[in-house]
C-alpha positions as CSV (number, residue, x, y, z in Angstrom):
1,X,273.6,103.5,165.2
2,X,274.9,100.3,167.4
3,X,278.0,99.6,167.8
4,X,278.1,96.8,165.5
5,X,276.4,98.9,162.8
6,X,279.7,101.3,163.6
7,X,281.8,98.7,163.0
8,X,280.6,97.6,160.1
9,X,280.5,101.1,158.4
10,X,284.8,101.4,159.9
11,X,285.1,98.0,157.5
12,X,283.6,99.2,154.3
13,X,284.2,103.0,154.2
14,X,287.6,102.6,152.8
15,X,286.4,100.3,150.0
16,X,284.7,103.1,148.3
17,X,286.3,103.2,144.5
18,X,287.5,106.2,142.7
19,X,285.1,106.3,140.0
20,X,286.2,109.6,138.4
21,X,289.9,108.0,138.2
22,X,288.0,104.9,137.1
23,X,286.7,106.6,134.1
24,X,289.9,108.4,132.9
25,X,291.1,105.1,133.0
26,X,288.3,103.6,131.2
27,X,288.5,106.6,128.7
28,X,292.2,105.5,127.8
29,X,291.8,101.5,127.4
30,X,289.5,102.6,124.9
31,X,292.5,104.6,122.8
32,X,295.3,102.2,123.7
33,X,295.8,100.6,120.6
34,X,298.7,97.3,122.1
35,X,296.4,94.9,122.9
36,X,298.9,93.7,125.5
37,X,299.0,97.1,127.2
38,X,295.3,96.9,126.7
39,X,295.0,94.1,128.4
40,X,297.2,95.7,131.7
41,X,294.8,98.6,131.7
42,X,292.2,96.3,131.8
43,X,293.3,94.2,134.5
44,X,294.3,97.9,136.8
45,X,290.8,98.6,136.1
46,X,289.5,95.2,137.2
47,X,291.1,95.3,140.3
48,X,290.2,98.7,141.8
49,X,286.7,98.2,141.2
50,X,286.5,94.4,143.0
51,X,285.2,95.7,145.8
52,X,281.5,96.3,143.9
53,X,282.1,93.2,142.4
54,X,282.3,91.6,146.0
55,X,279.6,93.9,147.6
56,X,276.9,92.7,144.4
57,X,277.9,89.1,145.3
58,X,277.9,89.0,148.6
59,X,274.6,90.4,148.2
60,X,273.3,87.8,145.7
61,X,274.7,85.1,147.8
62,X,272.4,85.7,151.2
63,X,269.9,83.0,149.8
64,X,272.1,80.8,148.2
65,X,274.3,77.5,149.1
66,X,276.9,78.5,147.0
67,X,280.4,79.7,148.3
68,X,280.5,83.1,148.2
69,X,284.0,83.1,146.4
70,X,282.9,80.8,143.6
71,X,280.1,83.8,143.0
72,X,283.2,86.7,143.2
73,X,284.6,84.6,140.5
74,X,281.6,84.8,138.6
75,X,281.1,88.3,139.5
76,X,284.4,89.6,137.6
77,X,283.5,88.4,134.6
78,X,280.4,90.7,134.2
79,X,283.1,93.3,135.4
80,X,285.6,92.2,132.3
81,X,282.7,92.4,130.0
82,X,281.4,95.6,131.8
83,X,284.8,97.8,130.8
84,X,285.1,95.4,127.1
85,X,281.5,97.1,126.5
86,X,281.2,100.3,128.0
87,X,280.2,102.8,126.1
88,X,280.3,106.7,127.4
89,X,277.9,107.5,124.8
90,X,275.0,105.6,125.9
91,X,275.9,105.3,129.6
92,X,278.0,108.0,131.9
93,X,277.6,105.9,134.7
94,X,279.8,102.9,134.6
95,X,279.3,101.5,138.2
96,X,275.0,101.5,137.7
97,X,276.1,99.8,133.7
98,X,278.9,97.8,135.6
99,X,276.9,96.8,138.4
100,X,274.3,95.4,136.2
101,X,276.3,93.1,133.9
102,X,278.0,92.0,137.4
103,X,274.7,91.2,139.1
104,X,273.5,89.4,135.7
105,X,276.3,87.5,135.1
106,X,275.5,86.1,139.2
107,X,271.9,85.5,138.3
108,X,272.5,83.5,135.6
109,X,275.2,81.4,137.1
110,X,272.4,80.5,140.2
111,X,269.8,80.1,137.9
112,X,271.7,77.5,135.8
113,X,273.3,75.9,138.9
114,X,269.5,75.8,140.5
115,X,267.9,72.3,140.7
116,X,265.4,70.7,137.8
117,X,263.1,68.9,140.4
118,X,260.1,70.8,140.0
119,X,258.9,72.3,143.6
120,X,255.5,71.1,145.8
121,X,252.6,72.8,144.7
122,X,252.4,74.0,148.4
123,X,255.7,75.4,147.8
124,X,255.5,77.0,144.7
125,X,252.0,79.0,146.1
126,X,254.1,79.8,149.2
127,X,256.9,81.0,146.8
128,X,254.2,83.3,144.9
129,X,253.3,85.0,148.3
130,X,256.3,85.4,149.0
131,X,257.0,87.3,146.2
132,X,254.3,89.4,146.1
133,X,254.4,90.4,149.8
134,X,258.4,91.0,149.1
135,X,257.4,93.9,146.4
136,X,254.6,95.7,148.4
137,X,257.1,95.8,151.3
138,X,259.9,97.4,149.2
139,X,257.1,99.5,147.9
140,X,256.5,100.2,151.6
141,X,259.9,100.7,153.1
142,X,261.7,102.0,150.0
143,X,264.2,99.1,150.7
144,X,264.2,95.3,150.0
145,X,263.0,93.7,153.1
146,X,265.1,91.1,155.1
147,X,263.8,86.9,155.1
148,X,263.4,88.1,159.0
149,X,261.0,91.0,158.1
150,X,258.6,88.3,155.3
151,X,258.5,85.5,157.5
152,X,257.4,88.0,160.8
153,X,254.7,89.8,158.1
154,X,253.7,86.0,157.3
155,X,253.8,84.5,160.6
156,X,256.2,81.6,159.1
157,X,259.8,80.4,160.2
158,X,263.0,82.1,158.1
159,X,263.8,78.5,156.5
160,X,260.1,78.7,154.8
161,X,260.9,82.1,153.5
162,X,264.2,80.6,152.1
163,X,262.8,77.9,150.6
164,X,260.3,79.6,148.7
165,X,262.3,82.2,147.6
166,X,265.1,79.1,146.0
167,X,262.2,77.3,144.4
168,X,261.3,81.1,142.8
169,X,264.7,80.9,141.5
170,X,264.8,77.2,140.1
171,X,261.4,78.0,138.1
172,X,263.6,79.9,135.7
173,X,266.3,77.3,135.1
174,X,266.4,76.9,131.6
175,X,267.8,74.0,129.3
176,X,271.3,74.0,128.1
177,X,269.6,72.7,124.7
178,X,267.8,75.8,124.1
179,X,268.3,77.6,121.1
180,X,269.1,81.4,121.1
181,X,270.0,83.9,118.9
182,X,273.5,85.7,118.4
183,X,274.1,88.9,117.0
184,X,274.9,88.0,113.3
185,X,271.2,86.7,113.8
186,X,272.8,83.0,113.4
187,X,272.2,81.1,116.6
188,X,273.6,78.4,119.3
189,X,272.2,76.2,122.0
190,X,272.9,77.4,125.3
191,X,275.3,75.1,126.4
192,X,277.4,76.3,123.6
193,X,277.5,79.7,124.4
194,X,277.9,79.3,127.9
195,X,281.2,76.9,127.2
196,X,282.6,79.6,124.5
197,X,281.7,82.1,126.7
198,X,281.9,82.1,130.0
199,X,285.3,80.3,130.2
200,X,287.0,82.3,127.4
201,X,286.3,84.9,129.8
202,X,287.4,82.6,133.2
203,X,290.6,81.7,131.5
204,X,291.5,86.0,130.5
205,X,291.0,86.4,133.8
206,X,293.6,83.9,135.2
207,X,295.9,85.3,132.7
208,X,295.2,88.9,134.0
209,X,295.7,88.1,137.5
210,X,299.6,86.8,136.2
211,X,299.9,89.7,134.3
212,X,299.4,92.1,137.6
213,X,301.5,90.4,139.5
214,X,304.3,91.0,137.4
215,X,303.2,94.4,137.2
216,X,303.6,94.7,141.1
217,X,306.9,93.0,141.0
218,X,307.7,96.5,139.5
219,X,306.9,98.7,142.8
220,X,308.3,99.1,145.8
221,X,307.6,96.2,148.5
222,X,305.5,98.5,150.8
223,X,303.3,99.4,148.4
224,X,302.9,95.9,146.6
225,X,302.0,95.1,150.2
226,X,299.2,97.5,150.7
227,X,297.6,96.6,147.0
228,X,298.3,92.9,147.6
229,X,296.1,93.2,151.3
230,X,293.2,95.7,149.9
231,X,292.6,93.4,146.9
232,X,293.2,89.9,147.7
233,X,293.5,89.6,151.2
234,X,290.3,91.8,151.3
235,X,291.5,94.0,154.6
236,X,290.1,97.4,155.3
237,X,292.4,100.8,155.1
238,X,292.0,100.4,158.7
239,X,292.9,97.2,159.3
240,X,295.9,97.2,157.1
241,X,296.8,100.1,159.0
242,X,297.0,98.4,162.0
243,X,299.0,95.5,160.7
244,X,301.7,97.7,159.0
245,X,301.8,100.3,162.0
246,X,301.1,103.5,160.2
247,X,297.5,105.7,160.2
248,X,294.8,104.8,158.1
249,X,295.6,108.5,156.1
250,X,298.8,106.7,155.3
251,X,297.2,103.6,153.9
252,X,294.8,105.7,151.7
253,X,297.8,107.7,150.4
254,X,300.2,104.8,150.1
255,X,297.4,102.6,147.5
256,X,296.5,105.8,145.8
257,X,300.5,106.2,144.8
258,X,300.6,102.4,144.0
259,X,297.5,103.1,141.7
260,X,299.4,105.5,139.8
261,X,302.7,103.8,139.6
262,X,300.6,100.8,138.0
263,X,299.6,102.8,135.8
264,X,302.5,104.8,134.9
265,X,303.9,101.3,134.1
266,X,300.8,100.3,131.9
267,X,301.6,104.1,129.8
268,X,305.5,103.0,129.7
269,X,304.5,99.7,128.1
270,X,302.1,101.2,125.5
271,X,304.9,103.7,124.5
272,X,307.4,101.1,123.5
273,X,304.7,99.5,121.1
C-alpha cells in the first residue's frame, strides 16, 4: 500500500462504530416509553453512527456540485428515519437497513435538485454507454470503477464521463406535482410530501443537536471535548490524540466512557418519568 493509501487508512480506522453497542441501544429506544428520553436516545444513537452517514455522502457527492455538508445534512435524516423504523424482526443488520435509507434519502435530494433542461441527444447516448460499460466493469472488477477507469476504457476526457453520468441522473427528476400514494392509500403531490416531510424531519434534528448539547454539559470537560472533536469537528482518534497530548488508546477509551455516561444520563432521565 502507498503511503498515502496508509494515511488514509490511520484517518478512518478509528471511525469504525460499535454496532453491537448500537443495537442494545436501538433495542432500548424501542421500550423507552418518555418520549423526551426517547428522543435523547435517539439523538446518542444519531451521533455515534455519523460517521456512515458521512462515509455514504461523501461517496454520493464525488459527481456532484453540491457541498458535501449540505448532503451530510441530508444524509441524517435517512439515519433518523433509519432507527424511527427499524425493525429487528425483518432486518438484523441495521447499518446495511440504515445505510440504505441514508443513501436514498441522498439520491432523492440530487435527483430533485438535478436540472429540467433535457440533455443533447449526443449526450444522453454518451450517458447510456456510459452506463452500460460502468456495470460490465463492476461485473469485471467486483468493484465500482472510478470516472478515471471509464473515460481510459472509452478513450474520452474525465469531464465527459462526468457529464454523462449528471445528465443520467437529471433523466429521473420528477415533478413536484406528481401524485403518489401514502399508506392509508389516500395520496399527495410530491411537493407536499417532501415539505411535510423532509423538514419535519430537518427541524427534529436541530432540536436534537440542542438536546445533546445539554446532555454534554452534564460530563466532565475532557470528555465533552473528545465527543465534541470526533463528531463535529470530524478529527480522527489519532489526531485528537495529538492535539490533547495523550495515546490514541486513550482517546478510544476516553469516547467509549463518554458514550456510556450519555447514556447513563438518557436511563436517569427515563427513570424520573
Amino acid at each position: 500500500m502507498s503511503e498515502s493509501g496508509v494515511k488514509i487508512l490511520s484517518i478512518n480506522m478509528p471511525k469504525l462504530i460499535d454496532y453491537e453497542q448500537v443495537m442494545l441501544w436501538l433495542d432500548e429506544y424501542q421500550k423507552i416509553t418518555s418520549q423526551k428520553t426517547k428522543e435523547h436516545l435517539q439523538n446518542l444513537i444519531t451521533m455515534t453512527c455519523m460517521p456512515l452517514v458521512k462515509k455514504v455522502a461523501r461517496t454520493l457527492a464525488r459527481r456532484s456540485t453540491d457541498p458535501v455538508e449540505d448532503i451530510i445534512q441530508v444524509g441524517s435524516v435517512g439515519l433518523v428515519k433509519a432507527i424511527r423504523l427499524y425493525n429487528p424482526k425483518i432486518s438484523k443488520n441495521f447499518k446495511s437497513y440504515a445505510t440504505y435509507l441514508i443513501t436514498g434519502e441522498i439520491r432523492h435530494y440530487l435527483r430533485d435538485k438535478a436540472s429540467m433542461i433535457k440533455a443533447p441527444r449526443a449526450i444522453q447516448e454518451l450517458a447510456y454507454r456510459v452506463h452500460k460499460l460502468t456495470l460490465e466493469m463492476t461485473d469485471e472488477m467486483g468493484e465500482k470503477p472510478t470516472d478515471k477507469e471509464i473515460a481510459t476504457k472509452m478513450d474520452i476526457s474525465v469531464d465527459k464521463v462526468q457529464e454523462a453520468i449528471d445528465a443520467d441522473r437529471r433523466k429521473t427528476t420528477i415533478s413536484l406535482d406528481q401524485l403518489t400514494f401514502q399508506d392509508d392509500d389516500d395520496y399527495c403531490n410530491w411537493g407536499d410530501k417532501i415539505a411535510d416531510v423532509n423538514y419535519e424531519n430537518m427541524q427534529s434534528l436541530r432540536e436534537d443537536r440542542i438536546m445533546l448539547a445539554e446532555s454534554l454539559e452534564n460530563i466532565e470537560p475532557a470528555l465533552k471535548e473528545i465527543v465534541e472533536l470526533t463528531y463535529f469537528k470530524d478529527m480522527s482518534q489519532i489526531e485528537i490524540a495529538s492535539k490533547m497530548g495523550i495515546s490514541q488508546m486513550q482517546v478510544s477509551r476516553k469516547l467509549k466512557k463518554a458514550l456510556t455516561l450519555l447514556h447513563d444520563i438518557i436511563k436517569e432521565k427515563q427513570a424520573e418519568v
